[in-house]
N, C-alpha and C positions, 0 to 999 in steps of 0.2 A: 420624480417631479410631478406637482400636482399641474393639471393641463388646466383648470380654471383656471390659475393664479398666474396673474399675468405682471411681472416687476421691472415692467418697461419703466424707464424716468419719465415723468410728464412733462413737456413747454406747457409756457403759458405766452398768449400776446402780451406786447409792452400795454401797459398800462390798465391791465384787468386786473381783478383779483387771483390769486392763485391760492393754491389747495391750502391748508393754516399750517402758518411757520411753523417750522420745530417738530412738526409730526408726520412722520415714515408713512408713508400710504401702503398698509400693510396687504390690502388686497385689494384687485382690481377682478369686477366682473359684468356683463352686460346687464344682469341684473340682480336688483338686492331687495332682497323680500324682507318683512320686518314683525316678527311672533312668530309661535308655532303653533296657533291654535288653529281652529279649521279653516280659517281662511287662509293662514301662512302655509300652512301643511298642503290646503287643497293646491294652492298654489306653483308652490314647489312641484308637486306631484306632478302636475301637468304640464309643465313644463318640463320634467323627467322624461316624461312618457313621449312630448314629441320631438324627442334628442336633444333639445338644447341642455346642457351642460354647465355654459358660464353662469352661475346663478350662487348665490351665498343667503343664508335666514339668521340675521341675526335676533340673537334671543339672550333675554336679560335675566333669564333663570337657567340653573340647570337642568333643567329637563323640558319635555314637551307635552303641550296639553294644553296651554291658553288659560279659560277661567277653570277650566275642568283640571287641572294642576292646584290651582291657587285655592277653589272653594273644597274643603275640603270637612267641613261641620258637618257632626252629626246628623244623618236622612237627607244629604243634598243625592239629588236627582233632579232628573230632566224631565220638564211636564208638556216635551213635543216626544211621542212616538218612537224609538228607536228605532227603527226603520225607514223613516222619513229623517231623521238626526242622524244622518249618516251619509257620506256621498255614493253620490248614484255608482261610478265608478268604480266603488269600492263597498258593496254590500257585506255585510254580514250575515251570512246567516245561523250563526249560534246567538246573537241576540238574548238575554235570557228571560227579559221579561220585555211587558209593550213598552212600558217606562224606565227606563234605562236607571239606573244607579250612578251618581258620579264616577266611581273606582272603576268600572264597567267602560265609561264612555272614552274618562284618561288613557285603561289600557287599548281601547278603539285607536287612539291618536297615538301613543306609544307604536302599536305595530305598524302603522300606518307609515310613521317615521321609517322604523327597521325594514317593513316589508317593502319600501317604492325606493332605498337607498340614498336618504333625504339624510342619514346623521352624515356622511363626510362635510356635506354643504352648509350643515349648522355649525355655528360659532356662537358655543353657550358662554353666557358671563358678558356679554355683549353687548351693553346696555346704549342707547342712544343717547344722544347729550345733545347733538346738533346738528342739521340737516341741511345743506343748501346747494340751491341750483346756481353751478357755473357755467353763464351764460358767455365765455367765451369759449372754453372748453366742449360746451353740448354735455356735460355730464351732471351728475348729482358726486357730494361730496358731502359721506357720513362720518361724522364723529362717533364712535365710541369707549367706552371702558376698556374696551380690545385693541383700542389705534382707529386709523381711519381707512373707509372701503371706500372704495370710486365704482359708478357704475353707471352707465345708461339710463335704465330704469328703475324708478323706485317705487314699491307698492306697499302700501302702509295695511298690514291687516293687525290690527291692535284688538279690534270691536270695541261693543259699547259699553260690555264689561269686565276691562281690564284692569282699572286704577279704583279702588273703591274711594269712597267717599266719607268723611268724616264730620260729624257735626260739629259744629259750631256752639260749644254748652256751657257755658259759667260755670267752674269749678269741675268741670270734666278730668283735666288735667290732675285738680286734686284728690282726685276720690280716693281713699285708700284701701284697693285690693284691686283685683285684674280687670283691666278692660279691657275689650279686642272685638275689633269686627267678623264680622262672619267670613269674609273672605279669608280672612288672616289666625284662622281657629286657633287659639292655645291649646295644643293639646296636653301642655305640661299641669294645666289648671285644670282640675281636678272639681268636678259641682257638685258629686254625691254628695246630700249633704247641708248643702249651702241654699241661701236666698240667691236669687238670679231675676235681675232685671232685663228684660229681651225688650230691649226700643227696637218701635217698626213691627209692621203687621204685611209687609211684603212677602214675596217669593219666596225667599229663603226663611224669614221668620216661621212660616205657616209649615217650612218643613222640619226650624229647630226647635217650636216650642211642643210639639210632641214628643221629639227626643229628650229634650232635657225637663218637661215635666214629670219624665219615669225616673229619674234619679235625683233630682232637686228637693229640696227640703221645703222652701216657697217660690215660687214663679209667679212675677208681674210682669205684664205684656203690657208695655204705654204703645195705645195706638193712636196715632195722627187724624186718620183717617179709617172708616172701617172696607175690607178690600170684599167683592164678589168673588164668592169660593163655590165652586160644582163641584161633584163629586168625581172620582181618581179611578176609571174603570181599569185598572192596573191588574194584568192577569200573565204568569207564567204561562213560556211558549213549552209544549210537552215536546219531549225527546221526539216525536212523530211529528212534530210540525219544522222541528228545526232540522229532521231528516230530509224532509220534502223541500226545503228551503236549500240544503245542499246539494241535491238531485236535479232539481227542474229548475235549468238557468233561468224561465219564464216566472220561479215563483213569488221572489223577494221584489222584481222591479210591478208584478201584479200587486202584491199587496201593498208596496210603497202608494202606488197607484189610486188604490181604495181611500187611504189614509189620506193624501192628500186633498182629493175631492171634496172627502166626506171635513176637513178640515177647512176647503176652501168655503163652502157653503155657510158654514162661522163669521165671512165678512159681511156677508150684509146685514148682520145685525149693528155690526159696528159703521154700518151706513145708514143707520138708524132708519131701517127700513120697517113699519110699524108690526107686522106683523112677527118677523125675525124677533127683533128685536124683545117683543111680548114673550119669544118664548123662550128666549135667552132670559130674561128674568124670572119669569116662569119655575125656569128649572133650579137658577139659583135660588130664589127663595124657597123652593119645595125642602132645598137641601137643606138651608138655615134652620126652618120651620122642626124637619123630620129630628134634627142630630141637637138643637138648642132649646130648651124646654120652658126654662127659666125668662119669661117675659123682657124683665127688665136686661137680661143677655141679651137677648135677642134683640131688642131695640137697639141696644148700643152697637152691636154687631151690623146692623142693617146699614149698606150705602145712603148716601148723601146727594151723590151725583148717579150719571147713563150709565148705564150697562155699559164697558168697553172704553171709555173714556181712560182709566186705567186699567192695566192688565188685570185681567180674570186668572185666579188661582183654581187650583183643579188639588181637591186633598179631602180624604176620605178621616184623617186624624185628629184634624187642628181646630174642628169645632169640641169634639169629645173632651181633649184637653182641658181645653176653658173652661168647661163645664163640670174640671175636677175641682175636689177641695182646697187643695191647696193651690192650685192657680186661679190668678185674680188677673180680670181685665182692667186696665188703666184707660178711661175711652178720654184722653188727652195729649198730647205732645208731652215727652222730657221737657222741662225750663232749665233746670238748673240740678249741680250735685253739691252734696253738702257732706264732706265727711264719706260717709259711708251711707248715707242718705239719698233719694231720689227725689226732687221735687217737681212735680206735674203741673200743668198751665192750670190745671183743676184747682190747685192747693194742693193736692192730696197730696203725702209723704211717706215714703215708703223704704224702712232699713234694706239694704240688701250687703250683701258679701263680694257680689259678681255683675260685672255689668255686659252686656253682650250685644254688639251694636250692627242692627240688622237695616245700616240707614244708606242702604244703594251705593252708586256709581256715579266717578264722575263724564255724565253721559251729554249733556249739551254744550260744556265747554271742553273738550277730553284734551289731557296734559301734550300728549302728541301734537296736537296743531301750538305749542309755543315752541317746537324745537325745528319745525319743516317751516326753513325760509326761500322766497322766492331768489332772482338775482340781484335784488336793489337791498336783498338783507331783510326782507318782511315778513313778518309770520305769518303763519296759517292761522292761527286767531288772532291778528290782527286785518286778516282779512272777510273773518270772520265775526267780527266784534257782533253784530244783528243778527248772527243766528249763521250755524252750517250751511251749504251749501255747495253744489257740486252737477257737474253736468253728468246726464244717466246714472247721477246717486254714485261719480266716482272717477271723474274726472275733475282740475279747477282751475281757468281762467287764469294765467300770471304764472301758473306751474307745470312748464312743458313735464313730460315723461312721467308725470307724478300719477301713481290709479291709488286713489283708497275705496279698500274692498270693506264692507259691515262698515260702511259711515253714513254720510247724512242720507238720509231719508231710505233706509234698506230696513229698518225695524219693523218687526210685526205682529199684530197683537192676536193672529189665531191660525199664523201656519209657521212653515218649520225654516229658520235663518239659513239653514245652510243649503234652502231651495235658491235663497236670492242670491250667497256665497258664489254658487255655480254659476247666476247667470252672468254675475260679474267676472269671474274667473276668462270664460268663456270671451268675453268682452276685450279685455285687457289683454289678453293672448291673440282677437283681433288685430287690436291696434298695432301691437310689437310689430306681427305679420306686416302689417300694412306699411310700417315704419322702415322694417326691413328690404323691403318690394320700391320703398320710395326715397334708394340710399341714404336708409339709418336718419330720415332728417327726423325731428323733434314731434311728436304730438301735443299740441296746443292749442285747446278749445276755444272757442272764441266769447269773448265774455258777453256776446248780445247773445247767441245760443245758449249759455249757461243760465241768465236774466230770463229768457223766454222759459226755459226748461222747469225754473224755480215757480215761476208766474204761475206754469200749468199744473204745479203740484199742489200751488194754493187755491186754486180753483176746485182740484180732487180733490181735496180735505173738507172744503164750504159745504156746510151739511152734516159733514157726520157727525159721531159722537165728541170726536174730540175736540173740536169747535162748537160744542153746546154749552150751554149757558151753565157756570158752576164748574168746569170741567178743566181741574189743573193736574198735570201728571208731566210725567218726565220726558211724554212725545214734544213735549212745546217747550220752546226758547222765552226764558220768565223776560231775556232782553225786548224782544220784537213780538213777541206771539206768537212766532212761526211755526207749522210743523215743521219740525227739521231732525226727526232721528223716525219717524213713522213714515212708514210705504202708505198712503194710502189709497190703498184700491185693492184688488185683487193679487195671489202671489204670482198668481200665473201670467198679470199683466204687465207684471216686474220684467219677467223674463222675455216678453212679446216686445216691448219695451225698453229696453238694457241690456241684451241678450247676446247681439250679433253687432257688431262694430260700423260704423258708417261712419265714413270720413267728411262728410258733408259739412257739419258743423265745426270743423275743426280750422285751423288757420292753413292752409295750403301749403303745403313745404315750400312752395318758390315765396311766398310772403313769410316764413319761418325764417329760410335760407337768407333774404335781404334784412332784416330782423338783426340777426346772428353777427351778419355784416357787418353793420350801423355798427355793432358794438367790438368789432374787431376780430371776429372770428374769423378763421380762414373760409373762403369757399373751396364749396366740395366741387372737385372736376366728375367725380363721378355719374351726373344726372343732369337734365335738361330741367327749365318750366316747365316748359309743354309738357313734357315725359310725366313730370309729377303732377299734374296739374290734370291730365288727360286721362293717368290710369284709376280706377279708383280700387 
């Protein structure tokens, strides 16, 4: 008999909603985690490690790995550090190079799974469909493709690139031969060979269009905008450094150490602090200058906008590329497809065979907030409609026991996600404790602390780059202007910041408790006011 799986029948009060007709509550657990990527995994894991048990991850693939599963095109890597891209908790040290390889980081998250004993508690093929809070019950109530789970708490670690994104293109649907995003690589199609259009000049572009320049027959790059690229100081660890990394417990958390500093010192160019900042262009330009020879390259390659206002690429390839024969830069947006045609905002037109669509994520309104509703039935983007938001970047207002880990404002344009991952982890594992300690009542921020909390993030941002004049990128909500997917400030102030749990701002369990009431929930004999109200 599995000891998570608890097949008690539920009551419900007269007159609430209960769990949705017709469907078997196939598991019951305190809590349900949601992905397996690093923040699902890191999750799980920590919650392994301090005995708790009741816990389930549902995951809507077969395997685990997050976007490090899903991206799978040719030269994806990671351009944070592998050693800083990894949790603390769980070092590596065979590492094999500073920049980690996609296949590399997947099989990081694979063992991660098998090593901490996290596959029993995964249920793959487990797709979420509908998410909401019963507010007579005190639980959360998930639908999925598996049946439906019950649980205490629910923490949504999806991030911010889980669902890619698709344009929106006249005759795109038409075109006749393969189209596919980069997340979603066909590996069945075949470009030796072939014309290959790569829309987007992003992240992932700047790692595929060197790949597929060496086997492509022609490659056009339509770029939007042109992105800041420095150079990729990308160097294999030798057999002697990854021996010293498995010998001296003190060596890998040292060099995380270095990395990160020397990473955090990054932000204040993006605080558009003038000298920083000078030399953060500086360097990018040296690099355009040294690797693009050809003028009128060059110019079209050159930004528009601040240093940092969108992500800085790091790639030693992607200027060389361009600069071959047979790839051509398109310096316009896709308009339309025609046939087997590309037509550019330019006019320009261009035959291709293959189209390859390197056009992001959907990262300011992410598909998860239409499925998590509160108890009156309301969604997460309808709560949302002006832009994310969240108390300490992972709490929200209306949604007791709800944590989203990697959501609004945890994005960072120059140190390593799964520094803030941690701090939230850490956070949320707080709260439970506290929850726990203040029988099991509800965590539920209070919506003038979450407004104050929002206010002071907009204040952080006033100034930098990303609020400069010209400066549109995927940190800002096109709704409201908001930041609302960017941390901004320091990584280290995330964690000073969001780190450590404090009840303070939260609605008081004895005001939770009368709450719950009002709407017919039993009270608990278990706890005083005072008692909860007096311990923190």
């Amino acid at each position: 008999m599995n000891p998570d799986r608890d097949t008690t029948t539920a009551t419900h009060a007269p007159g609430h909603a209960a769990e949705p007709a017709g469907d078997e509550v196939r598991e019951r657990a305190d809590v349900l985690v949601i992905g397996t990527g690093f923040a699902g995994l890191g999750t799980a894991t920590r919650l392994k490690r301090q005995g708790r048990h009741s816990f389930v991850v549902l995951e809507r693939a077969d395997d685990v790995g997050g976007t490090w599963r899903d991206n799978t095109y040719p030269g994806a890597a990671c351009d944070v550090p592998s050693h800083l891209y990894s949790f603390s908790f769980r070092p590596n040290p065979d590492w094999s190079r500073l920049f980690a390889r996609g296949p590399e980081i997947h099989q990081y998250l694979r063992d991660t799974a098998r090593d901490e004993g996290l596959l029993p508690h995964i249920r793959f093929g487990a797709e979420v469909t509908h998410a909401r809070w019963d507010a007579a019950q005190q639980h959360w109530v998930v639908t999925t493709t598996r049946g439906v789970f019950v649980s205490r708490f629910l923490v949504t670690g999806t991030g911010h690139l889980s669902d890619h994104s698709l344009p929106d293109i006249p005759g795109l649907d038409g075109f006749d031969g393969p189209v596919f995003h980069s997340a979603r690589w066909d590996h069945s199609t075949q470009l030796a060979g072939k014309r290959v259009a790569v829309v987007g000049s992003g992240a992932s572009a700047v790692q595929i269009v060197p790949e597929v320049a060496e086997v492509a027959a022609e490659v056009v790059v339509l770029q939007r905008s042109a992105p800041y690229v420095v150079p990729r100081p990308d160097l294999a660890y030798t057999d002697s450094e990854k021996q010293v990394f498995r010998r001296d417990p003190e060596a890998v958390p040292a060099h995380r150490a270095e990395i990160f500093w020397y990473l955090e010192a990054g932000y204040a160019a993006r605080r558009a602090a003038p000298h920083q900042l000078a030399e953060a262009k500086s360097a990018a330009r040296s690099h355009l200058e040294r690797q693009i020879t050809d003028p009128d390259l060059r110019a079209a390659l050159t930004p528009d906008y601040e240093l940092g206002c969108k992500r800085v690429l790091i790639s030693d390839t992607y200027y060389p590329a361009l600069s071959r024969d047979h790839v051509r830069l398109e310096a316009s947006a896709l308009a339309r497809v025609e046939q087997r045609t590309v037509l550019a905002a330019s006019g320009a037109r261009h035959s291709v065979d293959a189209i390859v669509l390197c056009t992001g994520f959907e990262t300011a309104e992410p598909p998860y907030a239409h499925l998590v509703h509160d108890g009156d039935g309301t969604s997460l983007a309808e709560h949302w409609a002006q832009g994310m938001e969240a108390f300490a970047s992972t709490t929200v207002a209306g949604f007791p026991n709800l944590f989203i880990v990697n959501g609004p404002n945890t994005g960072l344009g120059h140190n390593s996600i799964v520094h803030i991952i941690e701090a939230q982890i850490d956070y949320l594992l707080g709260a439970m404790e506290w929850s726990r300690r203040h029988g099991d009542h509800t965590v539920e921020v209070s919506a003038a602390a979450q407004q104050q909390y929002t206010d002071e993030l907009g204040r952080r941002g006033a100034g930098s780059v990303w609020t400069s004049q010209g400066c549109k990128s995927w940190y800002t909500d096109p709704r409201s202007g908001r930041l609302t997917l960017i941390w901004p400030d320091f990584a280290d102030e995330f964690r000073h910041r969001n780190g450590t749990f404090d009840p303070a701002p939260y609605l008081p369990p004895a005001t939770a408790h009368r709450r719950a009431d009002a709407g017919g929930s039993p009270a608990r004999p278990d706890a005083t006011d005072a008692t909860l109200i007096d311990v923190p």
